[in-house]
C-alpha positions in Angstrom: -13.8 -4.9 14.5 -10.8 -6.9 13.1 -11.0 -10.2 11.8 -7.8 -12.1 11.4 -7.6 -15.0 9.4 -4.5 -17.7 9.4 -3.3 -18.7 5.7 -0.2 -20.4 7.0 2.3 -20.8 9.1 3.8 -17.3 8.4 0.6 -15.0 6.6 -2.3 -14.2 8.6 -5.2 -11.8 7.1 -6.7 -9.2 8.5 -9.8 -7.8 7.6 -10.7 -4.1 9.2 -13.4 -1.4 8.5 -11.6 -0.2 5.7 -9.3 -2.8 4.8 -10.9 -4.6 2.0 -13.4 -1.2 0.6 -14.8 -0.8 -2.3 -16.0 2.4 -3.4 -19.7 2.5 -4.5 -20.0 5.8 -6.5 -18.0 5.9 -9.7 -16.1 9.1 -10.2 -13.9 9.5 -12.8 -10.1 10.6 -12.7 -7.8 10.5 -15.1 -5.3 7.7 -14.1 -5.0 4.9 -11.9 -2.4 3.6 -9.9 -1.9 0.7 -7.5 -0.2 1.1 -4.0 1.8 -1.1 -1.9 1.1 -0.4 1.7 3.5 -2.1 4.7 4.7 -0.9 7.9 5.7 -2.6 11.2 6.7 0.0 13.5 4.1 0.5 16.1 0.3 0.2 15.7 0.5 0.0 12.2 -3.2 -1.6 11.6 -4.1 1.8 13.5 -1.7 3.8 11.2 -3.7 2.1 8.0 -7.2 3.2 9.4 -5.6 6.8 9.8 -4.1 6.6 6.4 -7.6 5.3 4.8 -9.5 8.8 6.3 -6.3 10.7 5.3 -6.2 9.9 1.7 -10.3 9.5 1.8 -10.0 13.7 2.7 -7.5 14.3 -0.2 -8.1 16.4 -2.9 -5.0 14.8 -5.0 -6.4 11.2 -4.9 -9.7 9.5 -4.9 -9.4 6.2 -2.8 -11.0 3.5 -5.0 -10.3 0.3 -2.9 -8.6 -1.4 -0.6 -7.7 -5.3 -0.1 -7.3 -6.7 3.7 -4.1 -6.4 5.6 -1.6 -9.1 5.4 1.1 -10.0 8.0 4.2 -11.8 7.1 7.6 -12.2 7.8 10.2 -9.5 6.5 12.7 -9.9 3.9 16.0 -8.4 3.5 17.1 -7.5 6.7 15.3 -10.0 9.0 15.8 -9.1 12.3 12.9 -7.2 13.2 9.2 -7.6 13.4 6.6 -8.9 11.1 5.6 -6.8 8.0 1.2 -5.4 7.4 0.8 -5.0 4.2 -2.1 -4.0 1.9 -3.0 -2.7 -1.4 -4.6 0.3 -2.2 -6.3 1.4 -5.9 -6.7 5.6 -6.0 -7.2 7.9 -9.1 -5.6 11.1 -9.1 -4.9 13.5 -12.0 -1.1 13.5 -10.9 1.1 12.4 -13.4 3.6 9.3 -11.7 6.8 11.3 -10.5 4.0 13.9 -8.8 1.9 10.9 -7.3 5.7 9.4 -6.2 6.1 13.0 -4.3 2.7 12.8 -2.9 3.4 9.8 -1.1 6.7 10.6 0.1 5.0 13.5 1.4 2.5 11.3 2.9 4.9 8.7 4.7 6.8 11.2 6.1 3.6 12.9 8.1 2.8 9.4 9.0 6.4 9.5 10.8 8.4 7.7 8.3 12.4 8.0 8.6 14.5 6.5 6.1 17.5 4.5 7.6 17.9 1.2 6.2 16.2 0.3 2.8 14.8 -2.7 3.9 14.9 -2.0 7.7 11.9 -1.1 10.4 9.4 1.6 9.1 6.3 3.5 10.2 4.9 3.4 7.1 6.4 2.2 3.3 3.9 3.2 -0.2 5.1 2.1 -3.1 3.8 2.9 -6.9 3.4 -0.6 -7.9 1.3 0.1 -11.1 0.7 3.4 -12.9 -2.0 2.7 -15.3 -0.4 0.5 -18.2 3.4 2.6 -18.2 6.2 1.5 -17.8 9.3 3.4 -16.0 12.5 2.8 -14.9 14.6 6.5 -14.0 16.5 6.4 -11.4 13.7 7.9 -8.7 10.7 5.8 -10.0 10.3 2.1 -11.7 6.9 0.8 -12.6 5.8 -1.5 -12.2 7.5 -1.9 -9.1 10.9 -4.2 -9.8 10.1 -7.7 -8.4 6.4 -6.9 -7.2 5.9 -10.4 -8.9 8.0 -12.4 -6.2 6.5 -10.5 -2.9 4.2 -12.3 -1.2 3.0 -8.7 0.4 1.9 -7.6 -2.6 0.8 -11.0 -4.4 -1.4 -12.4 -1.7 -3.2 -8.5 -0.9 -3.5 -8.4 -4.6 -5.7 -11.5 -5.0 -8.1 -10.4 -2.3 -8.5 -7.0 -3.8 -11.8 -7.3 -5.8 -11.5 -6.1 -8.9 -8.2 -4.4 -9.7 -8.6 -2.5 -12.5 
């Protein structure tokens, strides 16, 4: 069932099966890290729900939560369709520039071809927060530069109970 909720004139919310979850069982990892989730290639609400039992399966991460699915207008290059984004907490022992391979890994089984850094995509995760680090190498910055002005990771990030 999909619930969609309007916040204005260019968000809407979408709430799914899986999209807020919260984990009931508490298993410890060793590290936490916060992911950006977008896409807006296809069925990408579909995609998400394959991506939740995907990483649910892994043996590298342990999905903690999830906050509902936004759509909103892109940025950067605007001439193509609206953005779903969510945010996803997992713990995995991978250290960040392992985790970063993971999910490159992981967007390019779910299809992802890199053409245009702000262009159409199947599916975009992005390390926004690695525990408390802090990064910046030329393959990996956390926190994710200007996570504070995206409106696909700020409004997600509210509705995400619990964070940390």
């Amino acid at each position: 069932m999909i619930k969609k909720s309007t916040l204005d004139e260019n968000h809407i919310l979408i709430t799914t099966a899986h999209y807020p979850y919260y984990r009931s069982e508490k298993r410890r990892r060793e590290h936490k890290a916060l992911i950006g989730i977008g896409g807006n290639i296809g069925d990408v609400i579909r995609r998400f729900e394959h991506l939740f039992w995907f990483l649910k399966r892994s043996r590298h991460v342990t999905l903690l939560k999830s906050a509902p699915i936004l759509r909103n207008p892109p940025f950067g290059f605007l001439n193509q369709a609206d953005f779903y984004n969510s945010m996803l907490l997992l713990s995995t022992p991978m250290s960040p520039r392992e985790l970063l391979r993971y999910l490159l890994h992981t967007e390019k089984r779910f299809g992802r071809k890199r053409f245009n850094k702000d262009g159409p995509r199947t599916l975009d995760l992005d390390i926004i927060f690695y525990d408390d680090i802090q990064i910046d190498s030329k393959m990996l910055k956390i926190p994710h530069p200007d996570w504070m002005n995206r409106n696909s990771v700020l409004i997600p990030m509210k509705y995400m109970k619990g964070r940390r």
